[in-house]
N, CA, C, O and CB atoms as a CASP TS submission, in Angstrom:
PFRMAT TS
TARGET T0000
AUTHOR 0000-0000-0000
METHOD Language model
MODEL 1
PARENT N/A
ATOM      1  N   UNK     1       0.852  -1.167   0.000  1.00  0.00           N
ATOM      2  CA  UNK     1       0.000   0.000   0.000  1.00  0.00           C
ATOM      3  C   UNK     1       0.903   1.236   0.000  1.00  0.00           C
ATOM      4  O   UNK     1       1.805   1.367   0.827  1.00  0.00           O
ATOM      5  CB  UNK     1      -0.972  -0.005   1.227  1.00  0.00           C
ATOM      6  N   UNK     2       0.753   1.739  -0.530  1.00  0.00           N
ATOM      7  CA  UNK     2       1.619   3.450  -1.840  1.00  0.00           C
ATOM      8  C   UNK     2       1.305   4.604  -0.085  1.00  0.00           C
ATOM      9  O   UNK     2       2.009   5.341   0.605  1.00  0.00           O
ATOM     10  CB  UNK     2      -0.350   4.443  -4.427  1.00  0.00           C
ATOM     11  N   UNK     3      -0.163   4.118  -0.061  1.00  0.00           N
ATOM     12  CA  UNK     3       0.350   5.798   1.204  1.00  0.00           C
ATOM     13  C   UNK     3      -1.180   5.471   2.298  1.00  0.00           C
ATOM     14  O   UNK     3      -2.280   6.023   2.304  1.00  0.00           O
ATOM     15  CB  UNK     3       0.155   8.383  -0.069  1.00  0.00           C
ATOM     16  N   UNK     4      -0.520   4.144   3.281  1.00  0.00           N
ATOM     17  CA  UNK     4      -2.142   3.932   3.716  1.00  0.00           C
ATOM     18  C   UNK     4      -2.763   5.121   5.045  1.00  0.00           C
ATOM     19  O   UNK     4      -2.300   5.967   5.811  1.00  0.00           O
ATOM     20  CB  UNK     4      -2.263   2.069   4.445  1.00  0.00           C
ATOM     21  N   UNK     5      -3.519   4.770   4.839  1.00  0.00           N
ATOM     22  CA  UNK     5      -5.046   5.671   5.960  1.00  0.00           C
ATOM     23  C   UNK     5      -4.071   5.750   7.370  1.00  0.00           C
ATOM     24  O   UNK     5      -3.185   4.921   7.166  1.00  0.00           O
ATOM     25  CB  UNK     5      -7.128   4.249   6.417  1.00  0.00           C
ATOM     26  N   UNK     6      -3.854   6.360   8.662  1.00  0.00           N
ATOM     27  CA  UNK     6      -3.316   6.300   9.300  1.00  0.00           C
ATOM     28  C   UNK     6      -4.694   6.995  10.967  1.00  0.00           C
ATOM     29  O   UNK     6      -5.725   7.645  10.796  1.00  0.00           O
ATOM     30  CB  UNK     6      -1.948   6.925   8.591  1.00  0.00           C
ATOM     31  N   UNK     7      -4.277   6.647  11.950  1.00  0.00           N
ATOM     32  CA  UNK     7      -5.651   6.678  12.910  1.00  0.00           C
ATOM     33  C   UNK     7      -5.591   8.447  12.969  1.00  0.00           C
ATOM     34  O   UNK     7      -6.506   8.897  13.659  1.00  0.00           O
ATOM     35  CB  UNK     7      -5.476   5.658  14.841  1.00  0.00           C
ATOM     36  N   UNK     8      -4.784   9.379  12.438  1.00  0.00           N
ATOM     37  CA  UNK     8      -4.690  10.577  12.490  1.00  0.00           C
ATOM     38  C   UNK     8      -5.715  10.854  11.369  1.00  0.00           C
ATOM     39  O   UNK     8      -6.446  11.837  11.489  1.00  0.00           O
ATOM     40  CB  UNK     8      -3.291  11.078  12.396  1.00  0.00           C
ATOM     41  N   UNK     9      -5.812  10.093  10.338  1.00  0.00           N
ATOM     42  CA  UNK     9      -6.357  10.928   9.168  1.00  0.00           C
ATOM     43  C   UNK     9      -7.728  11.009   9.599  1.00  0.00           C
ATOM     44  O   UNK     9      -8.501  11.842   9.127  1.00  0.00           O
ATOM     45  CB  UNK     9      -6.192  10.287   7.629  1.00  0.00           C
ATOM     46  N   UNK    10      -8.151   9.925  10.741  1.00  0.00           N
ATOM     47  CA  UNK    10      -9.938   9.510  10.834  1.00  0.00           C
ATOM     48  C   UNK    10     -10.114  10.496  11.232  1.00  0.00           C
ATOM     49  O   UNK    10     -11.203  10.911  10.835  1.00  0.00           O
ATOM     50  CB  UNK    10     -10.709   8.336  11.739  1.00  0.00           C
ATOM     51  N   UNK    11      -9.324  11.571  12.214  1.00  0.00           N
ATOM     52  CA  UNK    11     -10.127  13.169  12.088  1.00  0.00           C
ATOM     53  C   UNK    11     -10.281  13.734  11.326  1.00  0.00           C
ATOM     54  O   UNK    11     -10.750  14.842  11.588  1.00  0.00           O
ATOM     55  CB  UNK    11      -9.832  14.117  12.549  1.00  0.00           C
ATOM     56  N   UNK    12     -10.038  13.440  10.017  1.00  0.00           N
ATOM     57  CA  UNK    12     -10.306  14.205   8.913  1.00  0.00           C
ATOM     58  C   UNK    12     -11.040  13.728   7.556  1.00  0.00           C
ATOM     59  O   UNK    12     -11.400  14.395   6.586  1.00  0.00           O
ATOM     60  CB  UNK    12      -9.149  14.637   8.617  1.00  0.00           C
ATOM     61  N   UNK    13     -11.153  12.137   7.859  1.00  0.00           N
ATOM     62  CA  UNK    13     -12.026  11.313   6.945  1.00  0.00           C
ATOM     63  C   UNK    13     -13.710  11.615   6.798  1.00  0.00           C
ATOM     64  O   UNK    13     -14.430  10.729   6.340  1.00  0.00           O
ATOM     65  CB  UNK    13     -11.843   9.860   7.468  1.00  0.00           C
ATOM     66  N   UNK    14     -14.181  12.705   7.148  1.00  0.00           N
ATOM     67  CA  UNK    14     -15.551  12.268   7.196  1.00  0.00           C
ATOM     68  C   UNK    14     -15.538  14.205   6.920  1.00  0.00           C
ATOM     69  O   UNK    14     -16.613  14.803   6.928  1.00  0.00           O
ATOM     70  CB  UNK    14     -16.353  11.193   8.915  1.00  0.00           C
ATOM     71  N   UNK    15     -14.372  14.869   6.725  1.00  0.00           N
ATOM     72  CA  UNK    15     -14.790  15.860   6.460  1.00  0.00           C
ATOM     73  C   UNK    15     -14.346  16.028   4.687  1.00  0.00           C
ATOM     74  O   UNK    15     -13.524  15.429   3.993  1.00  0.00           O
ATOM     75  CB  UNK    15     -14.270  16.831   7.565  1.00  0.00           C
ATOM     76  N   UNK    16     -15.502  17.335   4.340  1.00  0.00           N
ATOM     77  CA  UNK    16     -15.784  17.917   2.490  1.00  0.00           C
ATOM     78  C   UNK    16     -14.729  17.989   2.203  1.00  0.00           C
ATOM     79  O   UNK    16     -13.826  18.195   3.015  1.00  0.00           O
ATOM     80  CB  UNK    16     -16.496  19.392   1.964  1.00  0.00           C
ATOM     81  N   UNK    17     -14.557  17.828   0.889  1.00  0.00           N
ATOM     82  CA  UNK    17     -13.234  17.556   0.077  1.00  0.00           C
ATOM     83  C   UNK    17     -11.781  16.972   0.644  1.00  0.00           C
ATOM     84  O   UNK    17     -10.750  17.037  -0.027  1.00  0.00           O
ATOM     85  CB  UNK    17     -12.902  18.841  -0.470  1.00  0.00           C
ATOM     86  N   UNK    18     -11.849  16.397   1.970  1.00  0.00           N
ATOM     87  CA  UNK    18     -10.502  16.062   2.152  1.00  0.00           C
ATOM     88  C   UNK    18      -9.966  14.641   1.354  1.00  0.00           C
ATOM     89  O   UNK    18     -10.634  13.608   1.403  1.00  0.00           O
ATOM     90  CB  UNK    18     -10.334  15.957   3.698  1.00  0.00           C
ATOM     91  N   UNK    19      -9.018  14.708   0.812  1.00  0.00           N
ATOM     92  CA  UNK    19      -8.434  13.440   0.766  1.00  0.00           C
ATOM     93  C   UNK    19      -6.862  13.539   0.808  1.00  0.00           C
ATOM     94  O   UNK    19      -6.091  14.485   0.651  1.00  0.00           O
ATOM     95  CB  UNK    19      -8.925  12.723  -0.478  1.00  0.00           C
ATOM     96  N   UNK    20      -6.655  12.002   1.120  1.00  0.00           N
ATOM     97  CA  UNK    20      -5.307  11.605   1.501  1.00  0.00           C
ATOM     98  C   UNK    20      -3.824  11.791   0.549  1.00  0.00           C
ATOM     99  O   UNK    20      -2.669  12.126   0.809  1.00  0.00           O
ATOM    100  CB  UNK    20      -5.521  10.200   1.743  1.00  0.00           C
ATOM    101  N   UNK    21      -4.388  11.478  -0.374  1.00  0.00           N
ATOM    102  CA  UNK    21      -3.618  11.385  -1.677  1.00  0.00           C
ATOM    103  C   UNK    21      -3.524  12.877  -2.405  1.00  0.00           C
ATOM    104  O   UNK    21      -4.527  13.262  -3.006  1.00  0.00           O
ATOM    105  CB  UNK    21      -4.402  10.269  -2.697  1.00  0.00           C
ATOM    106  N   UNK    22      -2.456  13.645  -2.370  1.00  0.00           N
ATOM    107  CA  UNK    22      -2.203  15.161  -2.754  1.00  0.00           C
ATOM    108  C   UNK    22      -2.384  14.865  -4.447  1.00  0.00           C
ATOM    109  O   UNK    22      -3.071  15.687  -5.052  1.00  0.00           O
ATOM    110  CB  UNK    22      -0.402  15.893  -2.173  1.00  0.00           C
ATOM    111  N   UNK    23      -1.803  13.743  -5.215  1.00  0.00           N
ATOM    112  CA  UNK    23      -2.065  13.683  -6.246  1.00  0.00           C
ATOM    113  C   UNK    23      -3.868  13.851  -7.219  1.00  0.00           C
ATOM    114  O   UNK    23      -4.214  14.115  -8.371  1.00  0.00           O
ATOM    115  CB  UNK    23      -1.374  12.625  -6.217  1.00  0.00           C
ATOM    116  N   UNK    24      -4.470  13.558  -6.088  1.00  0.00           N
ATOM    117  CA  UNK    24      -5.824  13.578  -6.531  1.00  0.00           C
ATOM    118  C   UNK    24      -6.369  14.945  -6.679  1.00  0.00           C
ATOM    119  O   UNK    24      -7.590  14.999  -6.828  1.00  0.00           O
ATOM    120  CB  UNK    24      -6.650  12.826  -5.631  1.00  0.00           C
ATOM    121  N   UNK    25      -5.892  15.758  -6.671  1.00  0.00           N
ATOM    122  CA  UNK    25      -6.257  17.067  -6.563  1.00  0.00           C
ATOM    123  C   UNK    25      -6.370  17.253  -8.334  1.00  0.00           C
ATOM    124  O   UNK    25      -6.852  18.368  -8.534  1.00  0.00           O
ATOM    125  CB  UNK    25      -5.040  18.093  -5.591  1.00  0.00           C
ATOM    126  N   UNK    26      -6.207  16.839  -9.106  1.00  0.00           N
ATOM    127  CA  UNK    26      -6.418  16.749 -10.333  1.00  0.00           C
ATOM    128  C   UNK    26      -8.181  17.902 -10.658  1.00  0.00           C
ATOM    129  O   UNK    26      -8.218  18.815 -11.483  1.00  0.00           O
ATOM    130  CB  UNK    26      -6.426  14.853 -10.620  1.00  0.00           C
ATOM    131  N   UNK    27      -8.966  17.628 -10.078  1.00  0.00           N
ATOM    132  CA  UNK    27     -10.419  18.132 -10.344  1.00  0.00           C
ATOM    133  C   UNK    27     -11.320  16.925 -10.884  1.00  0.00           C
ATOM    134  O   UNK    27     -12.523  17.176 -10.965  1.00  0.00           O
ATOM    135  CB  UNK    27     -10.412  19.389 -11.488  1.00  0.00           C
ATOM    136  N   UNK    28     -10.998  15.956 -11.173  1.00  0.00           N
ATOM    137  CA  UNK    28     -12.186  14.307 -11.423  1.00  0.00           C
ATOM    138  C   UNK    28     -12.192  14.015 -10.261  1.00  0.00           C
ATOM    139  O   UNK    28     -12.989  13.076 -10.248  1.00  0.00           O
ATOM    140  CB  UNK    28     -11.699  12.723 -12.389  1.00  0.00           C
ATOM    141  N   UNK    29     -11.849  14.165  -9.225  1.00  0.00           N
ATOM    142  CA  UNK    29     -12.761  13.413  -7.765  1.00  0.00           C
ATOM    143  C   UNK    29     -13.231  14.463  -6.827  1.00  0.00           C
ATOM    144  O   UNK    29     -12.370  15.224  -6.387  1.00  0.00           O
ATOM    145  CB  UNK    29     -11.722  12.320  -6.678  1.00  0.00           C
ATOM    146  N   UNK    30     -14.451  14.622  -6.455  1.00  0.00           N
ATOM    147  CA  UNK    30     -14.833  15.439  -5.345  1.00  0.00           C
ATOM    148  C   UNK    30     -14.312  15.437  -4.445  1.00  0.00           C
ATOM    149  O   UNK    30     -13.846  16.515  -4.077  1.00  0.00           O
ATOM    150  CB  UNK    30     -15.762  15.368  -4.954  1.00  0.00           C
ATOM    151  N   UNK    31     -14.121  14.314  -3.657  1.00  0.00           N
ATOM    152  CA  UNK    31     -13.973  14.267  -2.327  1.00  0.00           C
ATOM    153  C   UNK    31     -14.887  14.515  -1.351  1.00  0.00           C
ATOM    154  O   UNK    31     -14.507  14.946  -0.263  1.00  0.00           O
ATOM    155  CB  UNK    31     -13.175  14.898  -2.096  1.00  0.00           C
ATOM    156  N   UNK    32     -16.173  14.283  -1.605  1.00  0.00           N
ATOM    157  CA  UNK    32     -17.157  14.337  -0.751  1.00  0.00           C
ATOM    158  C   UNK    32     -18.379  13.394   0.024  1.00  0.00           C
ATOM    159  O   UNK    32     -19.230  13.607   0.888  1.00  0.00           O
ATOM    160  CB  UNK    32     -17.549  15.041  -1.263  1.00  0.00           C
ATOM    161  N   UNK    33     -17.897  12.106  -0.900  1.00  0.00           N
ATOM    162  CA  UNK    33     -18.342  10.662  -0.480  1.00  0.00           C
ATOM    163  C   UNK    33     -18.872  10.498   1.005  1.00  0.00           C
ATOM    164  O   UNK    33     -20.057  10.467   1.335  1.00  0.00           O
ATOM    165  CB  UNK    33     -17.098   9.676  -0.640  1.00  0.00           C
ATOM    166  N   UNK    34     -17.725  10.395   1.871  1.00  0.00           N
ATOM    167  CA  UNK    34     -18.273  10.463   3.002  1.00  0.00           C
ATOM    168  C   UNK    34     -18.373  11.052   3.977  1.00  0.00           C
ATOM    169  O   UNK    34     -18.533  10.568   5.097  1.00  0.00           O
ATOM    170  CB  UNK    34     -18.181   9.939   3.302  1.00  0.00           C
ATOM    171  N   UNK    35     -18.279  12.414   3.632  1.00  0.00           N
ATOM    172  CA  UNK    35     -19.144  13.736   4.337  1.00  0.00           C
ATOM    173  C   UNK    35     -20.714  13.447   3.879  1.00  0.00           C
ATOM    174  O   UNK    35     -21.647  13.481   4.682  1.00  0.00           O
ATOM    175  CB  UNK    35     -18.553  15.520   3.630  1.00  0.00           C
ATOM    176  N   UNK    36     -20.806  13.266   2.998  1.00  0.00           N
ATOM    177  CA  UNK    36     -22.150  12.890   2.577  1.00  0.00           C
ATOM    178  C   UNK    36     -22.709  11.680   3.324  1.00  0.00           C
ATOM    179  O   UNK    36     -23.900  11.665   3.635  1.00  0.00           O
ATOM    180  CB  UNK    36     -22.151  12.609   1.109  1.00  0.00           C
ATOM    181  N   UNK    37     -21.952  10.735   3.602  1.00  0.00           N
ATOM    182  CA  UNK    37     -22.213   9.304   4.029  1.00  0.00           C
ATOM    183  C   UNK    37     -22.863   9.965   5.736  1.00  0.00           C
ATOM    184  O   UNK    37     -23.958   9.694   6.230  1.00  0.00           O
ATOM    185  CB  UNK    37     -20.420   8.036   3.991  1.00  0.00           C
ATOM    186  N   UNK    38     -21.682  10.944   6.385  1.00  0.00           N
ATOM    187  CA  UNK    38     -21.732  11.745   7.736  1.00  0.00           C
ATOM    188  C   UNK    38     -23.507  12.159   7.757  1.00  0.00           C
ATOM    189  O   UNK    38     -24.423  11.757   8.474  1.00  0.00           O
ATOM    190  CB  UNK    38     -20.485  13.373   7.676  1.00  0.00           C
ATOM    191  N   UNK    39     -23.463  13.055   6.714  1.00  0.00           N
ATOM    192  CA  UNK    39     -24.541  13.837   6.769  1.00  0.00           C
ATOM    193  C   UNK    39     -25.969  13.275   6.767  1.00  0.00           C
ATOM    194  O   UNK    39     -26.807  13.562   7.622  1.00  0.00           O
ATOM    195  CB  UNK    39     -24.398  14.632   5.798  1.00  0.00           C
ATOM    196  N   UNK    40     -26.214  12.272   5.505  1.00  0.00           N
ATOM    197  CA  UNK    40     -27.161  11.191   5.860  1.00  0.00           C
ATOM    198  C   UNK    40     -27.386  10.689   7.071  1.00  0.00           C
ATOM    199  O   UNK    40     -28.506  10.803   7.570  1.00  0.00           O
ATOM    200  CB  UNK    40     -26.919  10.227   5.271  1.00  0.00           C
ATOM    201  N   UNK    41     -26.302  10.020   7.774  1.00  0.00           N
ATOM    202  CA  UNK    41     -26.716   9.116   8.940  1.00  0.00           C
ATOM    203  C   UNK    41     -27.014   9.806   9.875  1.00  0.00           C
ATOM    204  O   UNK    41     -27.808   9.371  10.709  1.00  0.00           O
ATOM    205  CB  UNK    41     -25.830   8.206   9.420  1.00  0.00           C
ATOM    206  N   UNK    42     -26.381  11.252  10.012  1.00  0.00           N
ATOM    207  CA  UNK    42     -26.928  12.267  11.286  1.00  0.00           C
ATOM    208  C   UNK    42     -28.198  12.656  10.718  1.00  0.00           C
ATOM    209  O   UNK    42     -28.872  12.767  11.742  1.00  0.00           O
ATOM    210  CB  UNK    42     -25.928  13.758  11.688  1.00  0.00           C
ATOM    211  N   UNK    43     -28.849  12.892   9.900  1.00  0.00           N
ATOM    212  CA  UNK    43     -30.285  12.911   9.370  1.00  0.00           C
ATOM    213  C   UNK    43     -31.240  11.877   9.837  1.00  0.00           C
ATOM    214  O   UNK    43     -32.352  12.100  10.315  1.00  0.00           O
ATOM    215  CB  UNK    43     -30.270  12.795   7.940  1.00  0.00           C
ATOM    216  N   UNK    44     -30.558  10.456   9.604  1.00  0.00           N
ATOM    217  CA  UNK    44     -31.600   9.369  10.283  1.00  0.00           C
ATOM    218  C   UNK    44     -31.177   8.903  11.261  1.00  0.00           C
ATOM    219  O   UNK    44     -31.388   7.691  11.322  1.00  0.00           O
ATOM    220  CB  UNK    44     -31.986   8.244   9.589  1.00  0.00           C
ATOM    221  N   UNK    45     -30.468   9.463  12.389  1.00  0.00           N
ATOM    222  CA  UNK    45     -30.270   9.403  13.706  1.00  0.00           C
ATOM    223  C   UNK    45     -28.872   8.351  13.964  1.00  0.00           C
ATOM    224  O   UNK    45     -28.593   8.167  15.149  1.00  0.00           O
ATOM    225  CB  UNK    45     -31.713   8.894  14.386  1.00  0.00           C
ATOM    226  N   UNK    46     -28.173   7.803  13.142  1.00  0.00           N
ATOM    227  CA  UNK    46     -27.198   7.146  13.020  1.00  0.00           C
ATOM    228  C   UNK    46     -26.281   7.792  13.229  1.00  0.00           C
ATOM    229  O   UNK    46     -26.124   9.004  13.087  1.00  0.00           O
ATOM    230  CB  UNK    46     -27.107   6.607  12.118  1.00  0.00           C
ATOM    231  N   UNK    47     -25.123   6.461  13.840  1.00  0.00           N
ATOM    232  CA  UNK    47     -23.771   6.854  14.014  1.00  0.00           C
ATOM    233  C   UNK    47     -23.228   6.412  13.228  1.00  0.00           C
ATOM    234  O   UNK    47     -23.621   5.323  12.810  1.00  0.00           O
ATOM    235  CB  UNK    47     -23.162   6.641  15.010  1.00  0.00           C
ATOM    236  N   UNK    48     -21.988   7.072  12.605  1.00  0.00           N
ATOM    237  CA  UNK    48     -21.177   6.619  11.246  1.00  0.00           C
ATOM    238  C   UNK    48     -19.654   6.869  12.155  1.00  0.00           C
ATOM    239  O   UNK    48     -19.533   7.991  12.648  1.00  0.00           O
ATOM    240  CB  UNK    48     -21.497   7.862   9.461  1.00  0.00           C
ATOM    241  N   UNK    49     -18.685   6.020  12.350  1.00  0.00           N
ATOM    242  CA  UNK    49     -17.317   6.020  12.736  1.00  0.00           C
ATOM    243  C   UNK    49     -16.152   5.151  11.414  1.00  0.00           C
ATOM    244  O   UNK    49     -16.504   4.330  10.566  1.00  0.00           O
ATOM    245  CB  UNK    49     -17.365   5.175  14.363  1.00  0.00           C
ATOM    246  N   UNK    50     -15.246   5.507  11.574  1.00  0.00           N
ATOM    247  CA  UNK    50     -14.215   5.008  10.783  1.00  0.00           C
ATOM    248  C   UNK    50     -12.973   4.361  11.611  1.00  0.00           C
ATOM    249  O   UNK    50     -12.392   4.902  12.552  1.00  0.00           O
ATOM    250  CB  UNK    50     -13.763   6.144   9.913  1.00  0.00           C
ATOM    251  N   UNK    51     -12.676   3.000  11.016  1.00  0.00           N
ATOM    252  CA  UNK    51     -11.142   2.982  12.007  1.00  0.00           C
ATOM    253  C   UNK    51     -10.609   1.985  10.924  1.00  0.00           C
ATOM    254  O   UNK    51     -11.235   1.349  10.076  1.00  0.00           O
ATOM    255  CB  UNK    51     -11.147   2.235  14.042  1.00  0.00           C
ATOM    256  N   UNK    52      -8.886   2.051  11.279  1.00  0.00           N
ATOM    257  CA  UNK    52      -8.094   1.436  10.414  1.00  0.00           C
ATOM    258  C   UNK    52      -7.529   0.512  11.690  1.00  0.00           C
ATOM    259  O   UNK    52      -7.552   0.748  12.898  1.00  0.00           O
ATOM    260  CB  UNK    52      -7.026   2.460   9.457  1.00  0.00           C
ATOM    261  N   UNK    53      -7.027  -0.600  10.964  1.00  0.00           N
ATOM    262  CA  UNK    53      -5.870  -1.631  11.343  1.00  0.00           C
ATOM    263  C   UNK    53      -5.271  -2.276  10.635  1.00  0.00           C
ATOM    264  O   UNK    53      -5.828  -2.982   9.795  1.00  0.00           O
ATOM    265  CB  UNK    53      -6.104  -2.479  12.016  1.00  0.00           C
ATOM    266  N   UNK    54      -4.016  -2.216  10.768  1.00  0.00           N
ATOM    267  CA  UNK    54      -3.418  -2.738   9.584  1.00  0.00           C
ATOM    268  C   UNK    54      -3.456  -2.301   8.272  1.00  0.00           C
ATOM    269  O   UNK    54      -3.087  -1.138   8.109  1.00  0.00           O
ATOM    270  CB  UNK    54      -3.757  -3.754   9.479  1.00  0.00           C
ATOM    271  N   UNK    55      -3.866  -3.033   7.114  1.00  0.00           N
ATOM    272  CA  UNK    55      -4.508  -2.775   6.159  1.00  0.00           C
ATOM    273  C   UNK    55      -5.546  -2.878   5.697  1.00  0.00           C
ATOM    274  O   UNK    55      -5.775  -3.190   4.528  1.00  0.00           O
ATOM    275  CB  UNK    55      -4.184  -2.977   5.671  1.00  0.00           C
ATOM    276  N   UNK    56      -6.732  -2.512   6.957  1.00  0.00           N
ATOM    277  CA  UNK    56      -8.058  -3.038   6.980  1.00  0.00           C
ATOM    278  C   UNK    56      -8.366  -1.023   6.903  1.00  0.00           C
ATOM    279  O   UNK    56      -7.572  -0.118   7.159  1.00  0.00           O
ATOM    280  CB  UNK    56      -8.641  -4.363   8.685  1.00  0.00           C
ATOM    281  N   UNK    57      -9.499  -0.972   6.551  1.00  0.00           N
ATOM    282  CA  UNK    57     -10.434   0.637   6.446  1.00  0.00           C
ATOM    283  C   UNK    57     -11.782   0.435   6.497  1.00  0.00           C
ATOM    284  O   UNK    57     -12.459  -0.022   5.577  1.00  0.00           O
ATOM    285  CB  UNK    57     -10.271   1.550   4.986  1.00  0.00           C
ATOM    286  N   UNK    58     -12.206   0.806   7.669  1.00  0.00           N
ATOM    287  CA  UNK    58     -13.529  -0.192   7.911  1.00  0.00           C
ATOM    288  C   UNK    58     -14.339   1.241   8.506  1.00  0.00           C
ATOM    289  O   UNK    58     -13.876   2.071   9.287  1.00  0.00           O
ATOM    290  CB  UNK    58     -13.293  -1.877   9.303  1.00  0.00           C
ATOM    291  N   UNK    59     -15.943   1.224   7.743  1.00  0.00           N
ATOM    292  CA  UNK    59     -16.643   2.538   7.986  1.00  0.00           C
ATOM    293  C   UNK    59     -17.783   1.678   8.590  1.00  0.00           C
ATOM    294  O   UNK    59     -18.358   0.777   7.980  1.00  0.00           O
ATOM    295  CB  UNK    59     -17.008   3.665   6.573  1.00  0.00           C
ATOM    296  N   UNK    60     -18.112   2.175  10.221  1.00  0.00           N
ATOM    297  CA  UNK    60     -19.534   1.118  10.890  1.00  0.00           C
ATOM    298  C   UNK    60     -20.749   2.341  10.817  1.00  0.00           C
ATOM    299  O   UNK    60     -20.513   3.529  11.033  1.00  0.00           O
ATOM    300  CB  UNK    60     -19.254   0.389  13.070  1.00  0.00           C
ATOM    301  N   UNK    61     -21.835   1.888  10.533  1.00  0.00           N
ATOM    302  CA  UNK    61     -23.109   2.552  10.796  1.00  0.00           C
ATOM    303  C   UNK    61     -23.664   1.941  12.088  1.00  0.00           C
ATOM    304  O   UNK    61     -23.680   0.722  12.260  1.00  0.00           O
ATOM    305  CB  UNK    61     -24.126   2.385   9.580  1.00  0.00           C
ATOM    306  N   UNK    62     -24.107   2.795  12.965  1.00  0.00           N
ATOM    307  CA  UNK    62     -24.291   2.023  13.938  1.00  0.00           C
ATOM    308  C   UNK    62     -26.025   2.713  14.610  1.00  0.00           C
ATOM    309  O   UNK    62     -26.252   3.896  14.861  1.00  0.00           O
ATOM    310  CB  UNK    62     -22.765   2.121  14.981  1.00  0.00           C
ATOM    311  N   UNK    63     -26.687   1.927  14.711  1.00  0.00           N
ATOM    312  CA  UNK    63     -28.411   2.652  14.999  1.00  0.00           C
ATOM    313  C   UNK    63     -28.238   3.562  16.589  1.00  0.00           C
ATOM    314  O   UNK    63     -27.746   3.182  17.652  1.00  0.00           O
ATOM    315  CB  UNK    63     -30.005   0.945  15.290  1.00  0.00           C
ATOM    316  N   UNK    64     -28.817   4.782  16.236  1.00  0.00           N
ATOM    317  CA  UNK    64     -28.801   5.513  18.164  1.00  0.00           C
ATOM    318  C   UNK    64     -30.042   5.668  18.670  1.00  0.00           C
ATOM    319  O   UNK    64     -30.432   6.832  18.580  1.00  0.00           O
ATOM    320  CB  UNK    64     -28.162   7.244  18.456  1.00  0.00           C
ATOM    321  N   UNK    65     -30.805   4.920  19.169  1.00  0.00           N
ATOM    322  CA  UNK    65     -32.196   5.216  19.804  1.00  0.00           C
ATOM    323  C   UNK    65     -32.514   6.243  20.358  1.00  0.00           C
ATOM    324  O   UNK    65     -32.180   6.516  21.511  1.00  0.00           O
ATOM    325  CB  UNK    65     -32.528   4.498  20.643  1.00  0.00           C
ATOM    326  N   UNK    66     -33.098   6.851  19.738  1.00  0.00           N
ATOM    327  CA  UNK    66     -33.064   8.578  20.151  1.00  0.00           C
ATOM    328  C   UNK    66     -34.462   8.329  21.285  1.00  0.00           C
ATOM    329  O   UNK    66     -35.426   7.715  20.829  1.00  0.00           O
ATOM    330  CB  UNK    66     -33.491  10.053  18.371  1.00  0.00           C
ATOM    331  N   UNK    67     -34.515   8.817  22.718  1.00  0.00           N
ATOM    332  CA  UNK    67     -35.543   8.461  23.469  1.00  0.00           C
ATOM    333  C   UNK    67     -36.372   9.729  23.487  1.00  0.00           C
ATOM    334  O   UNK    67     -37.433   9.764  24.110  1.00  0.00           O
ATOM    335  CB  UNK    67     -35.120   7.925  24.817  1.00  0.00           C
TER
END
């Protein structure tokens, strides 16, 4: 893996236009995937977290019973 995810970047994975890769700055990728993914699940009361291990990148939705 060329330049993997690191537990620093997950503060910054879920925010607009960020990405990891400086090369992508080209203008063909938004970068807004999962700010969007963020924004949905706080709409239907969901929790959305990110964590890496290893070479694993794993995004959980998780239900919050709002009382």
């Amino acid at each position: 893996m060329k330049n993997p995810l690191s537990n620093q970047d997950l503060e910054l994975i879920f925010k607009r236009f960020w990405r990891k890769d400086p090369a992508r700055e080209s203008g063909t990728h938004g970068g807004i995937g999962l700010s969007l993914v963020k924004s949905y699940a706080d709409l239907m009361g969901l929790e959305v977290s990110a964590s890496v291990s290893g070479d694993m990148f794993r995004i959980l939705l998780s239900h919050i019973k709002i009382a």
